[in-house]
C-alpha positions as CSV (number, residue, x, y, z in Angstrom):
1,X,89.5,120.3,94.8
2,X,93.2,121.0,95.9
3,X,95.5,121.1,98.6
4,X,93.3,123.2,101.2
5,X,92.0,122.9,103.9
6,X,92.1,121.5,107.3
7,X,94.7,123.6,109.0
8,X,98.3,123.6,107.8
9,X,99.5,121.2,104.9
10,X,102.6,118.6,105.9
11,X,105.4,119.2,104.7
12,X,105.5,122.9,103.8
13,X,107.5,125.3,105.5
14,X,105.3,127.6,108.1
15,X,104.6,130.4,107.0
16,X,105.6,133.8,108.8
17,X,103.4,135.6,110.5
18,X,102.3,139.2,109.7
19,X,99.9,140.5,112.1
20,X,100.6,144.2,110.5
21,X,99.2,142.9,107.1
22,X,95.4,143.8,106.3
23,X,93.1,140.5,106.9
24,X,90.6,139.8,103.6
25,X,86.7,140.1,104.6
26,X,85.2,137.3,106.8
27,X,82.2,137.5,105.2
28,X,81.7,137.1,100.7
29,X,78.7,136.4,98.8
30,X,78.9,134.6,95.9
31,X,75.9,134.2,93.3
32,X,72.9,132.0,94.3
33,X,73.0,133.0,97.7
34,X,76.0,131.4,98.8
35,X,78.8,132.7,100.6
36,X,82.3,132.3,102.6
37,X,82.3,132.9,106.2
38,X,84.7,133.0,108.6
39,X,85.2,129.2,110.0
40,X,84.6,129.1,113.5
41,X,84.3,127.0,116.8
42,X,80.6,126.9,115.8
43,X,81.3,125.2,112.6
44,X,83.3,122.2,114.3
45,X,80.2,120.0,114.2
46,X,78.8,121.1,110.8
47,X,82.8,120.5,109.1
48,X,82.9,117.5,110.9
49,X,79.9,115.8,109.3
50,X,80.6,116.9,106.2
51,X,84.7,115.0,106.1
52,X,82.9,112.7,107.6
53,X,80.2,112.4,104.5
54,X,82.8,113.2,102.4
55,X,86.1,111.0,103.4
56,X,86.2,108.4,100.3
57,X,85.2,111.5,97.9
58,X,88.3,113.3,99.5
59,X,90.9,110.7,99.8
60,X,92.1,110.4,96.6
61,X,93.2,114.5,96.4
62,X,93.7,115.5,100.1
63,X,96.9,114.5,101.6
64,X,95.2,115.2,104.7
65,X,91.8,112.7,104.5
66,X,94.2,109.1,105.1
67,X,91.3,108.8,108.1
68,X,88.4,110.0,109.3
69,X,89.0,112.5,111.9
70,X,87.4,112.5,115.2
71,X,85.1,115.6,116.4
72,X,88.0,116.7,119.1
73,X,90.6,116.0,116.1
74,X,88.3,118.7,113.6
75,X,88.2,121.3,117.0
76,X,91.7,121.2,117.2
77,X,92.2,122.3,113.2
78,X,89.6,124.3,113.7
79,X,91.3,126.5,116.6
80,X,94.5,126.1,114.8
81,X,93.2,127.9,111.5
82,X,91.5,130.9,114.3
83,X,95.0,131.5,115.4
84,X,96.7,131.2,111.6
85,X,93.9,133.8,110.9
86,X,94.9,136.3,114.0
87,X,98.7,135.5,112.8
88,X,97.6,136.9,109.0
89,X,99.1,134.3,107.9
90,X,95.9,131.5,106.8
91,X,92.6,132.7,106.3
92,X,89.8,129.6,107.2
93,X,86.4,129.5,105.0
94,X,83.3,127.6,105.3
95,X,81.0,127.9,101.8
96,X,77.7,127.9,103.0
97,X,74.1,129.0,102.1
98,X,72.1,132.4,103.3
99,X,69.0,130.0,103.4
100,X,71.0,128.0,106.0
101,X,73.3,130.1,108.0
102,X,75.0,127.1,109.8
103,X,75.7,124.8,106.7
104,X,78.9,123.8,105.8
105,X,78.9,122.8,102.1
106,X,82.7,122.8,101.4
107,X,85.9,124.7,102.7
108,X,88.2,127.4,100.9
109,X,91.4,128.7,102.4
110,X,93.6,131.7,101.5
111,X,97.6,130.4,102.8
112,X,100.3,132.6,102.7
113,X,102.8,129.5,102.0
114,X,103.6,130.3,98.6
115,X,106.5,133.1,99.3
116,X,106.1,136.7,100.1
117,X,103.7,139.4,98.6
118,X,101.4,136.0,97.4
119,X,98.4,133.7,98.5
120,X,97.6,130.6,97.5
121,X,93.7,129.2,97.7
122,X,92.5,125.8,98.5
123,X,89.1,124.5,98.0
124,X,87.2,121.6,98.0
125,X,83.3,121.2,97.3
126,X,80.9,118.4,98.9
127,X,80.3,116.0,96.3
128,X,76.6,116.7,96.4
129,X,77.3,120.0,95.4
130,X,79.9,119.4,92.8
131,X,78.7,120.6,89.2
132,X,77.2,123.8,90.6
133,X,80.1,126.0,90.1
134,X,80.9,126.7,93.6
135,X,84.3,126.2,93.3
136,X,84.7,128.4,90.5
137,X,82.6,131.3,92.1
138,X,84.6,130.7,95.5
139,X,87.8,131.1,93.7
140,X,87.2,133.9,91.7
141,X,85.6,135.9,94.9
142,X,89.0,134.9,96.8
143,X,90.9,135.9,94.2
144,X,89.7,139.8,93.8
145,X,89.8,139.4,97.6
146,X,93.4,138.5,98.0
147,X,94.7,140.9,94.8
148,X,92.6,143.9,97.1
149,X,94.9,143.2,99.8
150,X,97.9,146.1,100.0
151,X,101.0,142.9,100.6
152,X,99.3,140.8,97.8
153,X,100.3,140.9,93.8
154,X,100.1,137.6,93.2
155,X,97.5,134.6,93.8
156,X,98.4,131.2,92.6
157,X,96.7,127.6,92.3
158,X,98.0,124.1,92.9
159,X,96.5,121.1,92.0
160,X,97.8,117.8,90.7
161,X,98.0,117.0,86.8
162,X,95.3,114.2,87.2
163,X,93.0,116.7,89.0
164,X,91.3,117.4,86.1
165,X,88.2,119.5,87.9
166,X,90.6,121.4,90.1
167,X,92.4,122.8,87.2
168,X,89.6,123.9,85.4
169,X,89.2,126.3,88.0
170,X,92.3,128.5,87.5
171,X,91.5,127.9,83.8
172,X,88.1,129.6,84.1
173,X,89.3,132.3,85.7
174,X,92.0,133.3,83.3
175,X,95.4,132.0,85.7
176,X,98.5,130.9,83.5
177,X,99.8,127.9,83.8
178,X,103.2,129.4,85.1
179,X,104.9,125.5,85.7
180,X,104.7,121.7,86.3
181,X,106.9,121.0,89.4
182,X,107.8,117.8,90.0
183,X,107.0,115.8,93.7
184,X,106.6,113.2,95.9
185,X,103.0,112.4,95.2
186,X,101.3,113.0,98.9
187,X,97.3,111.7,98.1
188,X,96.5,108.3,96.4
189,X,95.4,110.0,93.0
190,X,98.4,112.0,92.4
191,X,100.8,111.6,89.8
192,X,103.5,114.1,91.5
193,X,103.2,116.6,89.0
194,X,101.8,119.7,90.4
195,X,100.4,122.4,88.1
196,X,101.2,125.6,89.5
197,X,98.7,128.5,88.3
198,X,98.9,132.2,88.8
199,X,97.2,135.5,88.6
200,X,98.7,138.7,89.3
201,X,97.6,142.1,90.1
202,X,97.1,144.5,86.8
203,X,100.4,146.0,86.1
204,X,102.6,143.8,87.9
């Protein structure tokens, strides 16, 4: 898991919006009969649950998990990350399975807070599906998403140095390690040094 996603990330910069740019699908199958969807209003009590499950399993990564958030608090991020997907500037996922259409089994996020003509994804997996590749297949799938969108050359990764899962994603999937930036540590199992990995569209 990284820095994704329950609506915006403190301490970054807002993004601008670009409501000309091309959205990515709000629908992607992944292997097994997973997929990304949309997140929507309908999720709020399904993404609740699952922080809610989740919260000790998400502290130590997630700047955003210091509490568990109330049901009103996940609507609010929840209609926050509609309108950041109308902006074109955040794009909200819920990984869920075709077996159970209203299952909420981990988020994924595609953020346009990493500079222009780039997206960054976040991603975190419930830990009773951790060791399943999910994260791996969700990434990849957002990756050939996000390089298939005309603005887009570039996709990167961020996760801590400790986070030793999270950056075998990127790894995986062939991202360079472009470089270790230096930070305020913002979750209780960070060391501040944030691995920043990229992939960039062929020929670029």
């Amino acid at each position: 898991m990284n820095d994704s996603t329950d609506g915006p990330v403190s301490g970054t910069a807002p993004p601008t919006p670009t409501s000309a740019a091309v959205p990515p699908p709000e629908l992607i199958d992944l292997p097994g009969g997973y997929q990304l969807r949309r997140r929507t209003l309908a999720d709020v009590p399904a993404v609740n649950a699952v922080i809610v499950r989740n919260i000790d399993h998400l502290r130590p990564w997630m700047p955003w998990a210091t509490e568990v958030p109330s049901l009103a608090r996940t609507a609010e991020m929840t209609k926050a990350g509609w309108q950041l997907w109308e902006d074109r500037t955040d794009f909200l996922y819920v990984l869920s399975h075709q077996a159970e259409p209203g299952s909420v089994l981990g988020m994924f996020g595609l953020h346009r807070r990493v500079g222009p003509g780039a997206l960054e994804i976040g991603y975190w997996i419930a830990k009773e599906y951790t060791g399943r590749s999910l994260a791996t297949n969700g990434a990849a799938a957002l990756t050939e998403a996000a390089l298939a969108l005309p603005d887009v050359d570039r996709v990167e990764i961020h996760c801590d140095q400790a986070n030793a899962a999270s950056a075998a994603v990127p790894r995986k999937l062939d991202y360079r390690l472009d470089r270790v930036v230096e930070r305020v540590p913002a979750a209780p199992a960070e060391t501040g040094q944030k691995l920043i990995w990229i992939k960039e569209r062929a020929g670029c």
